[in-house]
C-alpha positions in Angstrom: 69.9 -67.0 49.0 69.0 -63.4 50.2 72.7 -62.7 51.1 74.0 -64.4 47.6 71.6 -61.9 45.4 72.5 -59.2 47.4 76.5 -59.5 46.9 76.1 -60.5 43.2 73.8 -57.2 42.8 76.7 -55.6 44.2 79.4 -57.2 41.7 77.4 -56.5 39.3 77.0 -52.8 40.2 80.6 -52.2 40.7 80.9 -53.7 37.4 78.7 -51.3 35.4 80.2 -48.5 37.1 83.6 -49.5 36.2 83.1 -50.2 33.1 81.2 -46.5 32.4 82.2 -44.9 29.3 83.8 -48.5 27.7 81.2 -48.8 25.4 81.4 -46.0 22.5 78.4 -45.2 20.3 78.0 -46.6 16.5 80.2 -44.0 14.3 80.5 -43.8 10.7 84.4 -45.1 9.4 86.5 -43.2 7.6 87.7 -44.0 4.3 86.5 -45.3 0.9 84.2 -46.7 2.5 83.0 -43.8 4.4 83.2 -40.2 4.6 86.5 -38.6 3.4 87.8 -34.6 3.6 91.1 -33.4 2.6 91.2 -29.7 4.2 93.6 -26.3 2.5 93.6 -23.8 4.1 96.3 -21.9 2.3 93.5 -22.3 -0.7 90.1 -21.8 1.5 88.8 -25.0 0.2 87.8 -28.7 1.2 87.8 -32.0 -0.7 84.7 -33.5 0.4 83.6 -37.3 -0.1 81.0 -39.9 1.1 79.7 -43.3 0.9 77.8 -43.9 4.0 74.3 -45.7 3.4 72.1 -44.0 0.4 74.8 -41.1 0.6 77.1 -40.9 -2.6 79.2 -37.6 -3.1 82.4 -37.6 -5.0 85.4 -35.4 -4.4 82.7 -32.1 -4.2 85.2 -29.1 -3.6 84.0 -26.2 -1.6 84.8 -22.5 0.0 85.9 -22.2 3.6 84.3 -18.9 5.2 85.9 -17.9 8.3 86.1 -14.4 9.7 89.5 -11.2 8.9 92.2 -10.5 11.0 89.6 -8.2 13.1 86.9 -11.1 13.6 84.6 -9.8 11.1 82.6 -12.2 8.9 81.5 -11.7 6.0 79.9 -14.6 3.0 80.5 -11.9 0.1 84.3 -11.5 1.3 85.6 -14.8 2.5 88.1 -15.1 4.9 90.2 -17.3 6.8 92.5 -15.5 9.1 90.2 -16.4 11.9 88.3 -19.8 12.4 84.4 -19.7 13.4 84.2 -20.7 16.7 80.7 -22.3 18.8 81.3 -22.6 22.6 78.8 -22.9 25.3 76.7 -26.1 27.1 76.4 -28.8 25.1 72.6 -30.4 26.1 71.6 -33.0 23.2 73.7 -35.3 20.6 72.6 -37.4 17.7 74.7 -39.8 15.8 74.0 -40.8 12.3 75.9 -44.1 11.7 73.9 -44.9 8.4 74.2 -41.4 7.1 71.1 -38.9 6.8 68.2 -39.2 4.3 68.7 -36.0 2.7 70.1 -34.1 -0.4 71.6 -31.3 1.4 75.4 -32.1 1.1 75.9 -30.2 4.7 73.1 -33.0 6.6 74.6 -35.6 3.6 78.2 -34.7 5.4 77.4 -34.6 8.6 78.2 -37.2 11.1 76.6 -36.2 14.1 74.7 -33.0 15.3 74.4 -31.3 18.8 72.3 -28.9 20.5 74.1 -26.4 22.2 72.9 -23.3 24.8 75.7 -20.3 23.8 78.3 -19.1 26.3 81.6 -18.6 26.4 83.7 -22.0 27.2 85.7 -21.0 30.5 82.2 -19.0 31.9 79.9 -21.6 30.9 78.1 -23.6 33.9 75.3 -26.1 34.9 72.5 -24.9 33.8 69.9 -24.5 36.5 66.4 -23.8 34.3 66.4 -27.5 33.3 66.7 -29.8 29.7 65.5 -29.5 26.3 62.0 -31.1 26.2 59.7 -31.7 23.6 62.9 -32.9 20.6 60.9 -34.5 17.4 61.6 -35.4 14.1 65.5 -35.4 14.5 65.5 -37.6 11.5 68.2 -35.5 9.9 71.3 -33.2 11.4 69.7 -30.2 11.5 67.2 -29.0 9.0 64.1 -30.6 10.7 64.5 -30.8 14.7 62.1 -29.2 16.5 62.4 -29.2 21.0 61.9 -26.5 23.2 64.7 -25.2 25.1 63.9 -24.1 29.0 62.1 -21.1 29.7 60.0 -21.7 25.9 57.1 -22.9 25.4 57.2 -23.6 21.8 58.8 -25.6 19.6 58.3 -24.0 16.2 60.5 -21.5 16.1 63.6 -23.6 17.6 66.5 -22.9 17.3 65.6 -20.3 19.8 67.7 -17.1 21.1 70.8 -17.8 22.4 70.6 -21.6 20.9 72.0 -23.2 18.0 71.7 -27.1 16.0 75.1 -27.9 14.3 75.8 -30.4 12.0 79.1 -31.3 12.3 81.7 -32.5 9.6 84.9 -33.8 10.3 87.6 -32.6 8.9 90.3 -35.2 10.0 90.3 -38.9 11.7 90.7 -38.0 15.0 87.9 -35.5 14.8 85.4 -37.9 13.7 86.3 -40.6 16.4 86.3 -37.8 19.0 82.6 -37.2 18.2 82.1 -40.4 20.3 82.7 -38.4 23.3 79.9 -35.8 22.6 78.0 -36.6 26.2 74.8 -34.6 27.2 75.4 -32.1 30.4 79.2 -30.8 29.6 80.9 -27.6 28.0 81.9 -27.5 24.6 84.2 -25.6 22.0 83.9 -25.9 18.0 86.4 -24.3 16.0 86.5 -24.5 12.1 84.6 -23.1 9.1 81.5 -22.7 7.5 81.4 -23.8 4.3 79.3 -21.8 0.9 76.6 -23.0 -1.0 74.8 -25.9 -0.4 76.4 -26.3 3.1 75.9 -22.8 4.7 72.2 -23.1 4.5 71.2 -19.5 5.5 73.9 -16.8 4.4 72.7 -14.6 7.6 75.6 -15.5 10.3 76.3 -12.9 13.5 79.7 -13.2 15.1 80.8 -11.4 18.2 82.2 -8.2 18.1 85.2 -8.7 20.0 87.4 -10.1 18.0 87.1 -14.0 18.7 84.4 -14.8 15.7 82.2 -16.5 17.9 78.9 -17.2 16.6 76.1 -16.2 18.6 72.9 -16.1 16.2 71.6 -16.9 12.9 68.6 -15.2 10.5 66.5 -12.9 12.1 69.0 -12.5 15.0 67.5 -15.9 16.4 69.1 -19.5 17.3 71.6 -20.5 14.7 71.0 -23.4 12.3 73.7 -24.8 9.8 76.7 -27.1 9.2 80.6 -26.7 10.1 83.6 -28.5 9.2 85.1 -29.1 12.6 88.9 -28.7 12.6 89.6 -28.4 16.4 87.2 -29.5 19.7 87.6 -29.2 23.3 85.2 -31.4 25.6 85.0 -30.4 29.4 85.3 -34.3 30.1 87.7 -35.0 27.6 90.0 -32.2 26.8 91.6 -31.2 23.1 91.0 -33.3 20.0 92.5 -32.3 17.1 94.6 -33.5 14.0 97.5 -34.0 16.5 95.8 -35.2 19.8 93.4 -37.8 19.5 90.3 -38.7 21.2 90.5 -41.4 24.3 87.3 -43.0 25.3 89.4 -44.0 28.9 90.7 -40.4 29.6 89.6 -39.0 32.7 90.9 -35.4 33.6 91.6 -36.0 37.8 93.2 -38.9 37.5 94.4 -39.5 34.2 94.3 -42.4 31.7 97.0 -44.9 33.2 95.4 -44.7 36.7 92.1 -45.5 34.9 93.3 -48.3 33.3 95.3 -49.4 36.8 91.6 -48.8 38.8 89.5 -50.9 35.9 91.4 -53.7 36.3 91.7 -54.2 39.7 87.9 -53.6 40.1 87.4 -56.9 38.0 89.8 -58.7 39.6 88.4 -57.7 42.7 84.8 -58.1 42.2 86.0 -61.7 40.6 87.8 -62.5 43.7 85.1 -61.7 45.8 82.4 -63.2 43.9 83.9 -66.8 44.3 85.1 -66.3 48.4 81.2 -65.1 48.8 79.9 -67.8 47.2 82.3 -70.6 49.2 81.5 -69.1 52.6 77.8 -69.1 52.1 77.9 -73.0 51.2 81.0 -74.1 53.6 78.2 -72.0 56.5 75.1 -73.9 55.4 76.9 -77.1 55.6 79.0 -76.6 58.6 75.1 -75.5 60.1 73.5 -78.6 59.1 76.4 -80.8 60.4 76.2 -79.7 63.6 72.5 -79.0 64.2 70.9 -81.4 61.9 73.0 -85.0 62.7 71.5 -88.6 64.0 74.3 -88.4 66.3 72.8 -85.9 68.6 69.4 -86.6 68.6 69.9 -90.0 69.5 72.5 -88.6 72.6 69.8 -86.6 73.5 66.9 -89.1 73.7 69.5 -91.6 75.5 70.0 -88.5 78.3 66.7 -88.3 78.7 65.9 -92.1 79.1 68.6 -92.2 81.3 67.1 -89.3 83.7 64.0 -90.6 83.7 65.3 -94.2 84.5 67.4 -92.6 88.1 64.3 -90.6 88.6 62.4 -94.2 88.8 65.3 -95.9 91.1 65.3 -93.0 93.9 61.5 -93.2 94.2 61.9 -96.6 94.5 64.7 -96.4 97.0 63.3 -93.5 99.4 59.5 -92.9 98.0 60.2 -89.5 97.3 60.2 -87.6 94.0 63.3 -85.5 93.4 65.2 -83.6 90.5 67.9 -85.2 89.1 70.5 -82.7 86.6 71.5 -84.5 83.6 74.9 -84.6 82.7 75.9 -83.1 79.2 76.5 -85.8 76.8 78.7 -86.6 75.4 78.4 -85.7 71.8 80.8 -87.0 68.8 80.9 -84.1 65.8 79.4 -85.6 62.9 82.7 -85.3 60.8 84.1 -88.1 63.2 81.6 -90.4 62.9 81.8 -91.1 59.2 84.3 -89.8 56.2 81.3 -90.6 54.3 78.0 -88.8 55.7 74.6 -91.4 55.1 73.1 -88.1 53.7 74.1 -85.7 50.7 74.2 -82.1 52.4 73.6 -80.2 49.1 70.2 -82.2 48.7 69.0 -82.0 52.5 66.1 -80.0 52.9 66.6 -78.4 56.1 62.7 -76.8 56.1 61.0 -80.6 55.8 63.2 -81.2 59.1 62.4 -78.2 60.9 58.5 -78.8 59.9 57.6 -80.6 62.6 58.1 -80.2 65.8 59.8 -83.7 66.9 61.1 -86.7 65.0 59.7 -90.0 65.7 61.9 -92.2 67.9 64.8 -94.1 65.8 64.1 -97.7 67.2 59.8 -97.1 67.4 58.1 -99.2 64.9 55.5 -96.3 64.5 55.5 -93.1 62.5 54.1 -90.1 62.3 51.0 -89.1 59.5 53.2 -86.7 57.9 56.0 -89.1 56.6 53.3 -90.6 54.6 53.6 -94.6 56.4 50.0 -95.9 57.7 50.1 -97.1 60.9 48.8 -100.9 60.9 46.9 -103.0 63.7 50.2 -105.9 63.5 52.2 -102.7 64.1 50.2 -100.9 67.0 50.4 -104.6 68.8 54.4 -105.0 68.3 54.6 -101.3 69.7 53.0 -102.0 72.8 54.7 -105.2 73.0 58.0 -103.6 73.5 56.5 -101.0 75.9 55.6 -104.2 78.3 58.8 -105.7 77.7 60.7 -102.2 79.1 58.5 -101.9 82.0 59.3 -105.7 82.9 62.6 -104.6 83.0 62.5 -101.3 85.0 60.1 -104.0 87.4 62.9 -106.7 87.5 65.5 -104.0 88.4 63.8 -102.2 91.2 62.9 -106.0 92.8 66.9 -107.2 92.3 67.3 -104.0 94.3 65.0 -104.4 96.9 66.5 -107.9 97.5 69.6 -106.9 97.7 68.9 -104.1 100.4 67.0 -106.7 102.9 69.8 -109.5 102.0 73.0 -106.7 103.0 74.3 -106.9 99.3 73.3 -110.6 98.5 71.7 -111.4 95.6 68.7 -114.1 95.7 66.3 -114.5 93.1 62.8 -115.6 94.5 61.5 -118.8 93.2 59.0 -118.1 90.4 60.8 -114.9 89.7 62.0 -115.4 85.2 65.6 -114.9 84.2 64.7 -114.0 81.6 63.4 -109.9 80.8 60.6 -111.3 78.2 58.7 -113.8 80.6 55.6 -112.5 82.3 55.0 -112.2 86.0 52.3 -111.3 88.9 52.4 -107.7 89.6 50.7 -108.5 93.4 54.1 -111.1 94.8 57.3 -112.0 93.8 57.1 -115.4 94.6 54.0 -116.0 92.8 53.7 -119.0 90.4 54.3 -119.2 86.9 50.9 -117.8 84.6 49.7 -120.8 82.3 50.0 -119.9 78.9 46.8 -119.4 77.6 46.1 -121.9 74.7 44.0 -121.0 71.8 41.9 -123.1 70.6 41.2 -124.0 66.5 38.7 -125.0 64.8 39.1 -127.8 62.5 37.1 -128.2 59.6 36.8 -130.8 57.1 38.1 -131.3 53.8 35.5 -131.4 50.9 36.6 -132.5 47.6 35.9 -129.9 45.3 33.4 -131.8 42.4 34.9 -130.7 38.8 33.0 -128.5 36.8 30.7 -129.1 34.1 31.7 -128.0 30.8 30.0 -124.7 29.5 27.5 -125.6 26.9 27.7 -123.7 23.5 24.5 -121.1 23.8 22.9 -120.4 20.7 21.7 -117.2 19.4 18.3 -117.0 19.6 17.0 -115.2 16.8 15.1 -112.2 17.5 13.1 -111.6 14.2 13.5 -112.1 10.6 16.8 -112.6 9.2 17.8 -111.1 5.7 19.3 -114.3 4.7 16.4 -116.5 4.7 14.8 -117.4 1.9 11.0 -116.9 3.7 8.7 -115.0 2.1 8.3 -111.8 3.7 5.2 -110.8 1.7 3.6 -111.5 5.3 3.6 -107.8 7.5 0.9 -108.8 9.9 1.6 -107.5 13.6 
């Protein structure tokens, strides 16, 4: 049973880690039903819409800010020659199937948020100082989380230096399914725009000064907090989404998609195959071990070798009054799948541990039993036993006297007068010739018969009162004691 855990442990194992990444996270749809944007650039606006949970926002147009053809930003002169980009390590997501409990449309329109540590995507690494600790309240996208990055010790004035919390808002289909693929511990690129009013939150944005419009800090020069309408997103473990290439929950970047798929399935069908030729060896083994170790067959040939060891161990002390060794022959043992198509015991209910319990069986053909098979041992029983021991040593005694005879008579056989034919008679242990025993009669005692008288009938007993009854009619105006 140890062995059968183990290898289903195992299956099971190779299962999970097979089917790693098959199970997305709960996403909001898109649609009427959902969360809807409609993106022109040419104009600088976006069509927003949603209908997730207690969310309701209809066709809400709004201004795209971006950054000029030299990278600059700026809220009082919009532009969008240049998408906003955010790159760097991506250490915390949050999903928000349901939609978020708040009025701001950026946290209404955003579908998920992440916490990200900035750097630029192609020099961005493990970080080595740890994870964000200490994450609370991440009720809504962005406006209310509170952690502590590594190397802080304070949550309150998250997002920190060098940090930012980004709602994000999709601006296409394929954007908002590739937010299922926003894993912890992998580099990340954002590219799209920040949109005015409502959305922006904070009107204080710092972008890099060469040329890229990469943000890199918010108010106060600190961590960056806000909303962005994602048009483009690279994942380290999942490559480019966008409005032409869509998101794949299978896609793996060393081997590729179609030898994923090819590896998947042969995993099941592996682990399936060798779930069922486990589970038949470790049952065709047991039986095959209780066949051949546990069968009548074989105990019985080896009581009858040693019966027959000890009987030539009798006949040459007889024959030349010494005691010598005698080497049994091996027996001859038939398997116990010849003896019987149809074994006398079911293997799948023999308990091999009540056999192996004690340490011998009781003989086959002895009328007694051992305590622990639960039989009492009677007095009519103890006397038929040792019956049957006299009767065998009669025998072994009749033998070794035919033997004797036939030595002194040179091979002639003469049975001495007063010597029984019979292996159940009786005789003197002192002579051969000696006279048959009387049979010892037993006497009886006889009794007499005495008639058994009937009877008499059982006279009717009446009650006996015991003091004054209420049903009288006496006077009980008399109370003397």
């Amino acid at each position: 049973m140890a062995r059968g855990g183990q290898a289903s442990l195992a299956i099971l194992l190779m299962a999970s880690m097979v089917l790693a990444g098959c199970v997305s996270p709960e996403m909001q749809e898109w649609g009427p039903d959902g969360i809807e944007v409609v993106v022109d650039e040419s104009a600088g606006t976006a069509t927003m819409s949603t209908h997730t949970g207690d969310n309701d926002l209809d066709d809400d147009v709004a201004n795209l800010l971006g950054c000029d053809a030299d990278g600059n930003f700026s809220v009082v002169a919009p532009s969008t020659d240049k998408p906003i980009r955010i790159e760097g390590w991506l250490h915390l997501s949050k999903h928000f199937p349901d939609g978020s409990a708040s009025s701001s449309k950026g946290e209404m329109l955003s579908t998920s948020a992440v916490i990200v540590q900035f750097g630029k995507y192609d020099e961005v690494s493990l970080p080595t100082q740890g994870k964000v600790d200490g994450v609370k309240e991440w009720h809504t996208p962005f406006e209310s989380v509170r952690a502590i990055p590594p190397g802080f010790t304070s949550a309150s004035k998250f997002p920190h230096d060098g940090w930012a919390i980004v709602g994000l808002i999709p601006a296409n289909e394929n954007i908002l399914n590739g937010f299922a693929g926003l894993d912890w511990h992998q580099k990340i690129l954002l590219e799209g725009w920040l949109v005015d009013g409502q959305y922006l939150g904070s009107n204080e944005v710092h972008v890099s000064d060469d040329g890229e419009c990469r943000i890199y800090a918010g108010a106060n020069i600190d961590g960056f907090r806000g909303a962005m309408l994602v048009t483009s997103m690279t994942l380290g473990d999942h490559g480019l989404i966008d409005e032409e290439n869509s998101y794949n929950a299978y896609s793996v970047p060393i081997i590729g998609s179609w030898l994923y798929y090819l590896f998947l399935l042969g995993s099941i069908a592996g682990a399936t195959i060798l779930f069922f030729l486990s589970t038949g060896l470790i049952r065709r083994g047991a039986k095959l071990s209780a066949r051949e170790l546990m069968t009548e067959a074989q105990m019985l040939a080896a009581k009858t070798v040693k019966k027959e060891v000890k009987h030539d161990i009798h006949r040459v002390k007889s024959e030349t009054g010494e005691k010598k060794k005698i080497r049994a022959a091996k027996a001859q043992v038939t398997k116990a799948e010849k003896l019987s198509e149809k074994p006398a015991i079911e293997l799948d209910d023999f308990d091999v541990d009540s056999v192996m319990r004690e340490g011998h069986r009781p003989s086959a053909h002895s009328v007694r039993s051992s305590t622990s098979a639960g039989v009492i041992e009677t007095e009519e029983s103890v006397e038929m036993q040792e019956k049957m021991d006299e009767a065998d040593s009669l025998r072994d005694l009749q033998d070794t006297i035919k033997e004797r005879q036939m030595a002194r008579l040179g091979g002639k056989m003469e049975v001495p007068e007063g010597l029984p034919d019979k292996p159940d008679s009786k005789i003197s242990m002192s002579k051969p010739d000696a006279p048959k025993a009387k049979p010892q009669t037993r006497k009886v005692r006889k009794t007499k018969a005495v008639k058994k008288e009937p009877e008499p009938e059982p006279k009717p007993v009446t009650p006996t009162k015991s003091g004054p009854d209420i049903a009288d009619d006496e006077d009980f105006s008399d109370f003397a004691l």
